[in-house]
N, C-alpha and C positions, 0 to 999 in steps of 0.2 A: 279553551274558553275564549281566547281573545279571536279566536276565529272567529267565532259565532257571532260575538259584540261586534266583531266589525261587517262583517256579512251582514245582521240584520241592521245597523245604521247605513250602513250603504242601500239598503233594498225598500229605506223610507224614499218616498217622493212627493211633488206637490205639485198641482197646476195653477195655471198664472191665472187671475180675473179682477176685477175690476173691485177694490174695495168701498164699501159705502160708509158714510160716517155716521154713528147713531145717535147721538145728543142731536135735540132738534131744537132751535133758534126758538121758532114758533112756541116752545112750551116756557122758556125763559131764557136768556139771554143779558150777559153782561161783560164788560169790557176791564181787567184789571190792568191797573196804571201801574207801570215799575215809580218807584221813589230811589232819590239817593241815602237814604237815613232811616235806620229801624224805626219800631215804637217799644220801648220798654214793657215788658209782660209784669205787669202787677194790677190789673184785674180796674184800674182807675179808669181809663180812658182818656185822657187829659195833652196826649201829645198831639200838634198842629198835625199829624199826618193823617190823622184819624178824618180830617176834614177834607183831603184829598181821597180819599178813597172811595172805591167804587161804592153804591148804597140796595141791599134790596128788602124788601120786608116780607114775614112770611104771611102771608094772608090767607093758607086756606087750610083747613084743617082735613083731614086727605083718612082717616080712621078715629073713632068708629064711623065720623059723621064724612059722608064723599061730598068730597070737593066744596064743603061749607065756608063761613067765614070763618076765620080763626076768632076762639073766644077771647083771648089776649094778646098783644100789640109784642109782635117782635121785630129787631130792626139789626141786619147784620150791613158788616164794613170789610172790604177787602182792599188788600192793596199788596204790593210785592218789592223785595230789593232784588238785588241778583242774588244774592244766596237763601232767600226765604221768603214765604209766603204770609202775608200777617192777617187774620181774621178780628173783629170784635163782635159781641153780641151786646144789645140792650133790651133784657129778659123782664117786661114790666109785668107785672100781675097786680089783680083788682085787693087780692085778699093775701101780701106777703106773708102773712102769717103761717098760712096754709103752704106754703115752700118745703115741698120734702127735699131733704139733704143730708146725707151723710158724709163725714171721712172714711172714706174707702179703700180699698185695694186697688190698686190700677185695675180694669175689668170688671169691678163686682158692682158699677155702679148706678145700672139698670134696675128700675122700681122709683129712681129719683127723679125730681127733676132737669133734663139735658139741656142743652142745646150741641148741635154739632153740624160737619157739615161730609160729604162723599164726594170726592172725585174719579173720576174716569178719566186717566193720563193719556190712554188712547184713546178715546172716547169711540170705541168699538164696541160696548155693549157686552165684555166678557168679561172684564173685575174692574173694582171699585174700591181705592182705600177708606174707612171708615173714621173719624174724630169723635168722641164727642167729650163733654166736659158736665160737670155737677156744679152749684153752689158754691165748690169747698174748692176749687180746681180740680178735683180728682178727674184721674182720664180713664178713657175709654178707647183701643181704637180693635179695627179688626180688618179682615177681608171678603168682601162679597162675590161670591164667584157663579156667576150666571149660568154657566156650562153643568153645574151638578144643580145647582139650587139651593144651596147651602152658604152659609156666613161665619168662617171663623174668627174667632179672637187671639185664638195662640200667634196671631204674627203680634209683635211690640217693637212700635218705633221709637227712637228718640225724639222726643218734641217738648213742648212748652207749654204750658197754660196758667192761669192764673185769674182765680174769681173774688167780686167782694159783693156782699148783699149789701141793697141800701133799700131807702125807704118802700120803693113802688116796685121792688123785685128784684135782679142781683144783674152783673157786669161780666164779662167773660171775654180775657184775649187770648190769644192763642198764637204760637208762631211754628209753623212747620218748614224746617230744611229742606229746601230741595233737593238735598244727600237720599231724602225717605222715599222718594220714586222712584218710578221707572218712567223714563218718557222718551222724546226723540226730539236731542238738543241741536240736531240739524237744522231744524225749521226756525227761520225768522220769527214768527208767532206761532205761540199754541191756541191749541181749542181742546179743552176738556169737558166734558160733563161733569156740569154740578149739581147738587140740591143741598138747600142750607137745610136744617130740621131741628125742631123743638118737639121735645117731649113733656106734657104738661099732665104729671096724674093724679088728678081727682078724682072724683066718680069714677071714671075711665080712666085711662092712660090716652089721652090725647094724642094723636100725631101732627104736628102743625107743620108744613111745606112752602118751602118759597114757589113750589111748582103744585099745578094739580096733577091727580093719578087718575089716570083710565082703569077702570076695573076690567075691561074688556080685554086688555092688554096683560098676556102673562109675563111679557119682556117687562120687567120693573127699570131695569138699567139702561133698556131704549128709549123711556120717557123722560131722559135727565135734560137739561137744559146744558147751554153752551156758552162758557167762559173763554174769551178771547184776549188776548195779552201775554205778556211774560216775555216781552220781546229781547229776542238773544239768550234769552235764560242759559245757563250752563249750570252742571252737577258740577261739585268740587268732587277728590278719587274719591270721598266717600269711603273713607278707608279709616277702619275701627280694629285695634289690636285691645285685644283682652284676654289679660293673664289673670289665671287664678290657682288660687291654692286650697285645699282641701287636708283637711285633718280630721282622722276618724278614730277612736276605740272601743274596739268592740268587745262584747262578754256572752259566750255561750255554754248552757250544759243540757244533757238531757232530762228528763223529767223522770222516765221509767227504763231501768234501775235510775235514781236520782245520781248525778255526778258531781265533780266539782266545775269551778266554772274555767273553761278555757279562753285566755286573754289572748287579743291582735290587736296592733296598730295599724295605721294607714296614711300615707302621707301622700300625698298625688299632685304635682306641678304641672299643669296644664293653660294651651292659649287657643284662644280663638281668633280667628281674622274674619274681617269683613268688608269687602274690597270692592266697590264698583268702577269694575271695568271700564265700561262706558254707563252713560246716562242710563241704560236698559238691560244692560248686564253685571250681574252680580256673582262674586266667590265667594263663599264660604267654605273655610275652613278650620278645625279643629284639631290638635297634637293632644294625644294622654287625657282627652274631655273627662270634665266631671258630671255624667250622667245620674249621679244622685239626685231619689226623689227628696223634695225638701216638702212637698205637701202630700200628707197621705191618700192613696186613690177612695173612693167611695166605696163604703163595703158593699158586697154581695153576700147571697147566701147560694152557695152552689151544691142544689139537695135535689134529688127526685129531677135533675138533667145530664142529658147525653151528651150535650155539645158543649164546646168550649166555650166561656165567657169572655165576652169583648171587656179592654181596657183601655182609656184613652193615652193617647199622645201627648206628655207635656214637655219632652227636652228641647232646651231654645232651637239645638244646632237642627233638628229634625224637622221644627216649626217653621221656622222662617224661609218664606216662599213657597210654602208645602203644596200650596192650590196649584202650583204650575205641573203636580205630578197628579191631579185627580182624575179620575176616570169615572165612571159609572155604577163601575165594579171596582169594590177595593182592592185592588190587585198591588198596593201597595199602604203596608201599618207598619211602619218602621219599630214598634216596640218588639217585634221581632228580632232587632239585632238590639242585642242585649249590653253587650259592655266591650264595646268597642274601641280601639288603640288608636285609630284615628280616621276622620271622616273628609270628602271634600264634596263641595256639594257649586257646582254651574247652573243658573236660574238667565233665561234671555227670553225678550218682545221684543224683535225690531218687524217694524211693520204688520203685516199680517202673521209672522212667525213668532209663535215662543214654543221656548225649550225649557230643557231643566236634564241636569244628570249628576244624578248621587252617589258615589263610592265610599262605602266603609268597610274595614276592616272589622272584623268580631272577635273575639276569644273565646265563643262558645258558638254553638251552631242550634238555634233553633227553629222550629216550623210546624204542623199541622197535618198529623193523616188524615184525613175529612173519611165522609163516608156519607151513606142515605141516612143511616139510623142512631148517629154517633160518630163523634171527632176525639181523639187524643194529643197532646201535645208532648212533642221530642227534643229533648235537650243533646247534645252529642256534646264531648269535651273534647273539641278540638274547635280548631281555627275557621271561620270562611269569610270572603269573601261576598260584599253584597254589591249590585252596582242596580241601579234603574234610572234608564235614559225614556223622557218626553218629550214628543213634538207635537205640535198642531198648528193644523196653517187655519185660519180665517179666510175662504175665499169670499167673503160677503159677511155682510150686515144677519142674514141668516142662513147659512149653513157652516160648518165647520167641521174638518175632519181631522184626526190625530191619530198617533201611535204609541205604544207603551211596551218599553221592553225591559226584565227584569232578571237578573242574575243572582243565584246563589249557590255557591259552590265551596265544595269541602279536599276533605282528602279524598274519603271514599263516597261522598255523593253529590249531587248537583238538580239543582234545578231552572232548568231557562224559560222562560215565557215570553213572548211576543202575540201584542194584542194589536187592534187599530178599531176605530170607533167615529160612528158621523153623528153629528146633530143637524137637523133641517129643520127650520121652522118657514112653511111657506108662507103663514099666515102671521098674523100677532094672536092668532087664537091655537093654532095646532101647531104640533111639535114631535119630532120623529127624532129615535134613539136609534142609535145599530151600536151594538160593541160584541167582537170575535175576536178571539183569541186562540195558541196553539199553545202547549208546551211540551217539553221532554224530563224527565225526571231520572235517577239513578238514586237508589236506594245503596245503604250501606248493608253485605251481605247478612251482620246479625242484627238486621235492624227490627225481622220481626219475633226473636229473639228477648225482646224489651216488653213487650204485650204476656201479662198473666192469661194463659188460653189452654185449657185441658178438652181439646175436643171430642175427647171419648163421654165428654155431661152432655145433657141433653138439659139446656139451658141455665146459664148459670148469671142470671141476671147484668150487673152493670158487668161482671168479667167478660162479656162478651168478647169473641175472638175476630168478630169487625174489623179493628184495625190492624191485629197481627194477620188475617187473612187481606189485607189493602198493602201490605205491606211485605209478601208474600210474593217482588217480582224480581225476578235473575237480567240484570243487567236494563239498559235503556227501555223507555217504557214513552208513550206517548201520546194526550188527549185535548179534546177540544171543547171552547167553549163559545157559544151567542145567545145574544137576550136582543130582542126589539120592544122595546116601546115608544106610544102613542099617547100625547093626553090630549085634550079638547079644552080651553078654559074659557069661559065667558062669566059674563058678570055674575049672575046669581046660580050657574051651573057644572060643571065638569063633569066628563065623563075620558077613561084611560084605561089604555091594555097592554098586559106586558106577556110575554114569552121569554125564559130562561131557560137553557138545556146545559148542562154538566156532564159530560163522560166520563165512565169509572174512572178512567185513567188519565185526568187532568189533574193538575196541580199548581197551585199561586201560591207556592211556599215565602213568599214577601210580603203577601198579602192578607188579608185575614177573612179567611176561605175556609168552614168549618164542613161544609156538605158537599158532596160529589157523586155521582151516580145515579141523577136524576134531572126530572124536565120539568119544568111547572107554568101552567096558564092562569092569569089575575086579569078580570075586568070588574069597571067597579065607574062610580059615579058619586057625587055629591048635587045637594041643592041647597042654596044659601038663601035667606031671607033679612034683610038689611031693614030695620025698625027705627024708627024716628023718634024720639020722648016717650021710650017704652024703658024698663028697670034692662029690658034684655033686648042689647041691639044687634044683634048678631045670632042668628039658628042656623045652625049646618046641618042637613041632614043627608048621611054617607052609609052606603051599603058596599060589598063586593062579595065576588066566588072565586074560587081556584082550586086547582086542581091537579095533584104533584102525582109522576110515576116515575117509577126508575126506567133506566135508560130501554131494559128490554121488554119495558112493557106492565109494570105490575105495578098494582094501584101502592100509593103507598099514601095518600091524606088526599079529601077533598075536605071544601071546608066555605061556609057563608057567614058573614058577620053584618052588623048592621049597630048601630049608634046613631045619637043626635047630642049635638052641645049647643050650651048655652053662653053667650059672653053676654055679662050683663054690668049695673052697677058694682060699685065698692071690687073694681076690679074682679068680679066676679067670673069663675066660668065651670059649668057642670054639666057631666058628659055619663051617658047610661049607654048600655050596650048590651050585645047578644051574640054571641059565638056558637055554632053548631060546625061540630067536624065528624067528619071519620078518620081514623087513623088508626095505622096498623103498630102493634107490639112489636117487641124484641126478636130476634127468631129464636126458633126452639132447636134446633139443629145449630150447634156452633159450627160444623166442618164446611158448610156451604152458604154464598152471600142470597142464595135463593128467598126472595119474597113467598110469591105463592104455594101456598100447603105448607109453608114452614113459619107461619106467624098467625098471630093470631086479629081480629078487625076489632076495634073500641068507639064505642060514638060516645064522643065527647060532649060536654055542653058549660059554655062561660056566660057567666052573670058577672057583668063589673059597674062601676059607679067611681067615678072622678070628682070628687068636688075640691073648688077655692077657691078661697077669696081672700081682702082684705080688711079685717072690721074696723082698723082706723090705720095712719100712716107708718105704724110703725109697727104693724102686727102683719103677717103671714099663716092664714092658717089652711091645710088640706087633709084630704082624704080621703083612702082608696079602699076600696070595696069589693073581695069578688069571691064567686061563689063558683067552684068549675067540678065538672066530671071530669075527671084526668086518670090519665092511666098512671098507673105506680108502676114506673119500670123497676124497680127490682124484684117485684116478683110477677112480672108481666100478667096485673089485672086493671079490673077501672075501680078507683076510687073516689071520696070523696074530697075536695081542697076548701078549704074557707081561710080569706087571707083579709087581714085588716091592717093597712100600712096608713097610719097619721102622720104631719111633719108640720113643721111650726117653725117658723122663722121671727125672731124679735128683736127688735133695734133697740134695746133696753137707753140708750143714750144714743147722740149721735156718733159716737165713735164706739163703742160696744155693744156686741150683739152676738146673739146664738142662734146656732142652727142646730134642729132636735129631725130625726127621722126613725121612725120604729115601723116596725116590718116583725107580724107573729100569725106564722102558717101552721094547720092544724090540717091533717091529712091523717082521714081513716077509712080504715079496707073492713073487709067481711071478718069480722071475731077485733075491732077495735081500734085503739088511735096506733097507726100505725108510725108516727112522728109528731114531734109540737119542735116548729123553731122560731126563735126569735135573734133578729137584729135592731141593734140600738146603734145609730150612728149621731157623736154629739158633737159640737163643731163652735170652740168658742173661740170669737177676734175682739182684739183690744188695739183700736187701730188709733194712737197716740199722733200721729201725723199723717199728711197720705203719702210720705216714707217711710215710716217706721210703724211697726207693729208686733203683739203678742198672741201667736195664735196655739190656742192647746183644742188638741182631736183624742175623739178616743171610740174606739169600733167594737163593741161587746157582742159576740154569737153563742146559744147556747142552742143544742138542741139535745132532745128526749126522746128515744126510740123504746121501743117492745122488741126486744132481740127476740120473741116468742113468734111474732107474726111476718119476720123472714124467712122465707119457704129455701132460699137457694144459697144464701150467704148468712156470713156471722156477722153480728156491728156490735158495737159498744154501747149500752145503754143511754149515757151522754156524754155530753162533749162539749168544753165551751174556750172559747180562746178571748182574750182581750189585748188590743193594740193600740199603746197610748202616745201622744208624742206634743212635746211643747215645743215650738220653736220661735227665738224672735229673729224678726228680719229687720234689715233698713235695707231700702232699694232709693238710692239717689237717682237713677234710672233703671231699663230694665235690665241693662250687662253690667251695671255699678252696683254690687252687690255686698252684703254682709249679713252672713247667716249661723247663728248658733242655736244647735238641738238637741235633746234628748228625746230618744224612745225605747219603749221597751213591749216584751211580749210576755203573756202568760198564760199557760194551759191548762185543764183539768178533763178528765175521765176516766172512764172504772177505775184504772188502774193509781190515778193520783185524787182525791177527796175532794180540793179545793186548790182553786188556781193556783198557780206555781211558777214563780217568773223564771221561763230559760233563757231566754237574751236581752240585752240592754244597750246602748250606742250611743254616747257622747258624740255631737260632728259637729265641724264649722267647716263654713267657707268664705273667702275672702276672693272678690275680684272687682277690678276694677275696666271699665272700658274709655279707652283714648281713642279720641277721635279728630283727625284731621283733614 
């Protein structure tokens, strides 16, 4: 294995060219003054330094209305010492009344009123750190990563802020560490891209910009303006140790025969470090981590599907710096290493170059057989090894290329991948994707052993023998992967085409890669129409086709859709659609992965409906709609789906509030309902400070089947679980921690009347983070 890691780090390379800088002068342009003496963060404004600092106002309002005047008067203030950066905001409004603001959660604070501000450290146009703040101080911050097109929140920096509302609108300072970047503390002066931004929502959710946006321009991060100053700046080590402790007890029994309850304890002593290197590179590290979730994930209902359910990412250690490992294709979802003894993780940008390479250690081993018609997921009880190293160089302002290489390795099996991928944008309107990849896999001998598969039936619904036959290969095995795309964006148009090809025998066992065995073609287009003193300022109207086969050729879905939405008042947006497919059933022969003459073809058809809005500032209301011909894989026919999902958001006070989602699917075949399922996900915060808070969750599934109208398998008439958990938290920051919970679980079916609670867990945890 370590041959391999080193052979492919060795066999990265780069070429040398001339880099360009992308914040441009011309869009906005400002000079920050170091000072010798902070400004106190209490939300006043009131220290002399405040007078020296640099001044810019946001004057345009840049969404729904382009490049208008802003409706309301903002005035932000910058200025610097050598260890931090000091912002203020003067957030005036006509009607303070009308101020939405809540006490938040660090993150949850969007729907409020902001203000905040984005930098670009390299000001190369490929990430951007995110601020912003509410009324209350509550923060916000995240990561904009220009290379996927996407914006995460899971990074949490340490920082400051601090707001007070006064007569004509509210106050907002803010001080950010220079510990919280990455930048290049070589240079006598910096130049970063910036844009200050105010969020004002009334009718709309206003976006208000110290800078104007080109529509015409997909590059959002190449139109930032250029902040000059910070002269001599230096990062202190930026070095954060955080121990924590973890106390758990747990209660289980089973339900059917009913037992008694079997009691555990859990006691877990664990540190994290957090160590910059230099100004641009960063260690993390973790001994014994506590990878406990402390918030429950969102329910699904996993009914009438083949493939595996995606779950998100929330552990710190995995999060922070995570963009520097993105690709195209996710060939890296770390909730695949499950409970891991110890992690280290190198993240670096110096100049055009950044890196990143993650080693953890696992104490279980799990991954993904994919397949064309269905995915299963593999737990092995043993040890592995995960490691994924990234490079990319920036040779310009628009093209950039990287590589992605990822390890995971057991006793008896392994999987290594190595990918590389370019982006070319020649234009600011078009834009080219490449990403290829190889791997090699090794299967553990009883691995397809684990797969229920009697291949002497002649079709045996979801037991399908798919992945015991994927998994069905004696010794090293090996497959390939590329996808090209293209989009075109212009102001009120886009048009983009992608190509993906998969080989049976590829594998991104690190990544979260459900299908393999197939090629698939998507072209497609939108048209936007941009309205001026209309209820609805925004209409998109989007069509595409595609067109999937497996690799040797056999149709396996073609398919057209077509929608229009509406963004209008009171936050409003409502979206109609139309889905026609073809798509092929299950095979009816289990002993061969053969498509044609062994499955059967289903024309599909989706009606859906999106609507939401907001009917005053404290209300949230949606709802989803749809009506589809779908196949009922278990007993490979087309039936009928009607699915009505409501959800409701309520700020009952400003520090209290619920969130209600219900989800109830009704799916009948020929001779009747052949399922009715419902989810209820309820989700209340009682958020006392914006450190401290009371949040209790509770996730209810029931569903009702006809064990009469299963042709190939048996099921239980119903079945319902509930999953509740109250926890409070206090978060002094985001690695200053204090957390106490209970939760517990309870099930019922045929065999038990009415729920029945079989597990329950008391847990706290305590950490605190030092920083010097």
């Amino acid at each position: 294995m370590n041959n391999r890691l080193l052979a492919g780090l060795t066999a990265l390379s780069a070429c040398i060219s001339n880099f360009a800088i992308a914040g441009d002068k011309n869009n906005a342009h400002l000079v920050i003054p170091t000072l010798s003496s902070p400004a106190k963060i209490d939300g006043v404004l009131d220290e002399s330094q405040w007078q020296q600092a640099a001044v810019t106002t946001l004057n345009y309002e840049v969404r729904p209305a382009e490049n208008q005047p802003a409706p309301v008067e903002t005035e932000a203030r910058i200025f610097a010492t050598d260890t931090s950066i000091f912002v203020s905001f003067i957030a005036r409004d006509h009607n303070p009344s009308e101020i939405r603001a809540n006490v938040r959660a660090r993150d949850k604070i969007f729907g409020d009123d902001l203000v905040g501000l984005k930098f670009d450290t390299f000001n190369d146009s490929r990430l951007a750190y995110n601020f912003f703040v509410n009324p209350y101080g509550a923060q916000s911050d995240s990561i904009e990563n220009e290379l996927t097109g996407q914006e995460s929140d899971a990074w949490d920096g340490i920082w400051y802020s601090a707001a007070t509302q006064v007569e004509d609108g509210y106050r907002v300072e803010i001080e950010l560490p220079l510990s919280l970047f990455n930048f290049d503390d070589s240079l006598d002066k910096q130049q970063w891209g910036f844009e200050f931004v105010r969020y004002y929502p009334r009718d709309n959710n206003h976006r208000l910009s110290s800078l104007p946006q080109d529509r015409n321009n997909s590059c959002l991060l190449c139109q930032l303006g250029v902040a000059e100053g910070l002269t001599n700046a230096k990062q202190s080590s930026g070095l954060q140790i955080t121990p924590s402790l973890v106390g758990a007890r747990f209660q289980e029994r089973n339900a059917h025969p009913k037992t008694d309850w079997q009691n555990s304890n859990d006691i877990e002593i664990g540190t994290d470090i957090r160590w910059a290197i230099t100004p641009s590179t960063l260690l993390n590290a973790t001994i014994n981590p506590d990878f406990s979730q402390v918030e429950a994930d969102a329910g699904q209902l996993n009914i009438n599907t083949t493939f595996t359910l995606f779950v998100n990412e929330k552990r710190p250690f995995f999060l922070d710096n995570k963009d520097y490992f993105d690709t195209q294709k996710n060939f890296l979802h770390t909730r695949n290493i499950a409970a891991p003894d110890y992690g280290v993780k190198l993240t670096s940008k110096v100049d055009q170059h950044t890196a990143g390479l993650l080693v953890a250690q696992d104490s279980v081993t799990n991954f993904i057989v994919p397949g064309n018609l269905g995915s299963k997921v593999v737990s092995l009880n043993e040890d592995s090894m995960n490691i994924a190293g990234r490079y990319r160089y920036d040779v310009s302002e628009n093209l950039s290329i990287g590589t992605l290489l990822t390890i995971k390795d057991s006793e008896e099996y392994h999987n290594y991948l190595l990918s590389g991928d370019v982006k070319y944008q020649p234009t600011e309107k078009d834009t080219f994707k490449i990403q290829f990849a190889g791997s090699q896999t090794q299967y553990p001998t009883n691995l397809r052993e684990r797969f229920r598969c009697n291949k002497s039936e002649v079709f045996n619904g979801f037991d399908s023998c798919e992945a015991h036959l994927r998994s069905s290969i004696d010794g090293n095995f090996t497959g390939n992967f590329y996808r090209f795309s293209y989009n075109h964006n212009r102001r009120n148009w886009s048009a983009f085409a992608i190509y993906e090809n998969i080989s049976d025998d590829f594998r991104a066992d690190l990544g979260f890669m459900t299908r393999a065995d197939y090629n698939k073609l998507v072209v497609g287009g939108d048209y936007k129409w941009f309205l001026d003193d209309n209820f609805f300022h925004t209409i998109r109207l989007h069509g595409d086709w595609d067109i999937t086969h497996s690799e040797s050729g056999e149709l396996l879905e073609r398919e057209s859709q077509a929608f229009i939405d509406f963004d209008g008042d009171f936050q409003s947006r409502l979206k109609f659609g139309v889905v026609s497919r073809t798509a092929v059933g299950l095979r009816k022969n289990n002993s061969t992965l053969k498509i044609k003459g062994n499955t059967d073809y289903f024309d599909e058809t989706d009606l859906f409906f999106r609507g939401q809005f907001d009917p005053n500032s404290d209300m949230t209301l949606g709802l989803t709609l749809m009506y589809e011909k779908e196949i009922d894989y278990a007993n490979n026919q087309l039936g009928k789906k009607l699915r009505l999902n409501p959800d409701f958001a309520w700020d009952i006070t400003d520090r209290l509030s619920i969130d209600v989602e219900y989800e109830n699917t009704r799916f009948n075949v020929e001779g009747g309902r052949l399922f009715t399922a419902n989810l209820l996900d309820f989700r209340l915060n009682w958020q006392f400070t914006v450190e401290s808070f009371l949040r209790v969750s509770s996730i209810y599934k029931h569903i009702k089947r006809d064990p009469n109208l299963y042709k190939y398998s048996e099921r239980h008439a119903k079945f319902s679980n509930i999953n509740n958990e109250v926890l409070y938290g206090y978060k002094l920051n985001p690695l200053s921690v204090f957390y106490l919970g209970y939760s517990d679980g309870h099930i019922a079916n045929d065999d038990v009347d009415s729920l029945l609670q079989t597990d329950r867990r008391l847990f706290m945890k305590i950490s605190y983070a030092f920083v010097m």
